[in-house]
N, C-alpha and C positions, 0 to 999 in steps of 0.2 A: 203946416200940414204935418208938419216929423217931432211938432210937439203933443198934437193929441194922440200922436202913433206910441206917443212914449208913455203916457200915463196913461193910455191904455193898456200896454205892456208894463207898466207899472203895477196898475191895477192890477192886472190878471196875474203876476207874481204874487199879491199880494192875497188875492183870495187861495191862491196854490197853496202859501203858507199856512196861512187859513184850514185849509180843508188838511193840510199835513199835520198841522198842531195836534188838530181833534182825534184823530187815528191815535185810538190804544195798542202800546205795544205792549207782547208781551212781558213779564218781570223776568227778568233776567232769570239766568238759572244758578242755582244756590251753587256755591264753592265745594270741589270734591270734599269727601270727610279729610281729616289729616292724618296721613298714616301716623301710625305709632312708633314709637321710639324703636328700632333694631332692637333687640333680645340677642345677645347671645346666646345661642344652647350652644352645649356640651354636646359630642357626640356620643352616640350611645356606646356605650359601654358592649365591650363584645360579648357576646353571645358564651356565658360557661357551659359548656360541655361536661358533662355528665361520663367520663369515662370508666365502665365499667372493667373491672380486672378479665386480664382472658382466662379462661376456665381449664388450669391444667389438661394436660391431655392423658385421657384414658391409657393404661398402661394396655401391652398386650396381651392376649390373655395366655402365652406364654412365656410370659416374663412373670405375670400373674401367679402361674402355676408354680416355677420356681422357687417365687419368692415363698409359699406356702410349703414347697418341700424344705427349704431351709429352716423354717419356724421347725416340721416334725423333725427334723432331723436333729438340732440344738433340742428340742425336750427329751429326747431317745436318748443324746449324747449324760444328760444329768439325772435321768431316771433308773430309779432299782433295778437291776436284773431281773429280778426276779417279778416283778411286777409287767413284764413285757407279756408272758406268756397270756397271763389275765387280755391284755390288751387286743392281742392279736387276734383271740375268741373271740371279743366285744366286734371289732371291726370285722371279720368274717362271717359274722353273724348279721352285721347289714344288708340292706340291700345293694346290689353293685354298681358302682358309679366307679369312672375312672381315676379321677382322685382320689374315693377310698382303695381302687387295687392298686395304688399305686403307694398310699401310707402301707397297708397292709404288706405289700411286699420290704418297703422299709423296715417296718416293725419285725419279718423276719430277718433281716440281714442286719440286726442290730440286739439279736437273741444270746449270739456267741454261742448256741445251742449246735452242736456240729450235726450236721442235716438241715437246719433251716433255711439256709440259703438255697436248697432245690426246690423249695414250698416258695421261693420268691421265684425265679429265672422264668417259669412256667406262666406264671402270670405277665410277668414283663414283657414277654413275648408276645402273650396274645394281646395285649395291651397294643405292641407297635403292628399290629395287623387290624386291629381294629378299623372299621370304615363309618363308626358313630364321629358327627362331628364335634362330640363334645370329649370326644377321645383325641382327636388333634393336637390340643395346648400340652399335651402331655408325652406325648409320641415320642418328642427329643430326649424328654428326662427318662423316659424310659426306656428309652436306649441307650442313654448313659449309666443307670443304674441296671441295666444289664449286662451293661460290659463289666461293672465293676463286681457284682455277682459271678460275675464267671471269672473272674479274678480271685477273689475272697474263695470262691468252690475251692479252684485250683490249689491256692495255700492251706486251705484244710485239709483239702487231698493227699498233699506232699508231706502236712503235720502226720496225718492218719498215718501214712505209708513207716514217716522216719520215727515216729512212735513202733509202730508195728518193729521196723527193725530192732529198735532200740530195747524192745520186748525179749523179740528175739537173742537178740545179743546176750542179756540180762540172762535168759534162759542156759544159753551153752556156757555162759561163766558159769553159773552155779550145778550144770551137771558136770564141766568139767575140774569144780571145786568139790565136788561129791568124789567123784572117780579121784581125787587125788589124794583125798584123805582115805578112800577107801586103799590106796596102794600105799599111803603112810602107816594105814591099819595092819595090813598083810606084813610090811618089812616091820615094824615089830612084835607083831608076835612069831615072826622067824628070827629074831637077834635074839633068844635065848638058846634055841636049839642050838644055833650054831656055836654058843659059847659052851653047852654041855658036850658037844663032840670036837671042840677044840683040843690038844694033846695036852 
């Protein structure tokens, strides 16, 4: 009895196999691709930068101004005498900006003409009361060159005066060089009388 039991179990293994065989299985699945060899890269190069230069800084415009009174004042220092007069017409003949009253007052104080330094001071003045803001950059110069006008006045003043003496002076030497050849005149033509009533 435990032998038909086994070919039967025999059997029915054997169709199992059977029926397993026949079952399609899927095809396998294809191999990943194969990575590629490592590359080394370089790392990127950094970044150049484009640095622009920083853009001087704007001077003030009282340092500005300055520097422009020293330009007129070196051409004044090398120019003809005589050629300022010309000048100082031409510039007062403009119209008035602060800059020009303030060449214009240069131009007189650089005349050697005695008076022209009071055709500057007057300007200079209303110049540092000025309340135009383009009158500002100049304000300071023009209170330096007005101190220095009233400076230069004064030496003129004191030339004017020690001239004036010195005129003077001139004057009582030569009337009192008159008067003494006039009393050299008198005592000889009295030393002959005296010699005719001599004994």
């Amino acid at each position: 009895m435990h032998e038909p039991m086994l070919r039967r179990l025999g059997l029915l293994s054997l169709v199992t196999l059977a029926a397993c065989s026949s079952v399609v299985l899927p095809p396998p699945a294809p191999p990943p691709p194969a990575q590629p060899a490592a590359v080394s890269v370089p790392p990127p190069a950094p970044a150049v930068q484009i640095v622009t230069p920083p853009k001087p800084p704007q001077p003030e415009p009282a340092d500005e101004a300055g520097r422009q009174l020293l330009r007129w004042q070196e051409a004044l220092r090398v120019a003809a005498p005589d050629t300022l007069p010309a000048l100082a017409a031409r510039l007062a003949a403009e119209p008035t900006t602060p800059a020009g009253t303030v060449h214009l007052a240069l131009v007189w104080m650089n005349t050697r003409t005695p008076g022209d330094v009071n055709r500057a001071l007057p300007l200079l003045e209303q110049l540092q009361q000025s309340a135009d803001p383009a009158a500002q950059p100049w304000v300071d110069w023009a209170r330096l060159l007005a101190t220095r006008a009233g400076e230069q006045k004064r030496l003129e003043e004191l030339v004017a005066r020690q001239s004036q003496q010195l005129r003077d002076s001139q004057r009582r030497i030569d009337q009192l060089n008159e008067q003494l050849e006039a009393l050299k005149a008198i005592e000889r033509s009295l030393a002959p009388r005296r010699l005719d009533k001599a004994p």
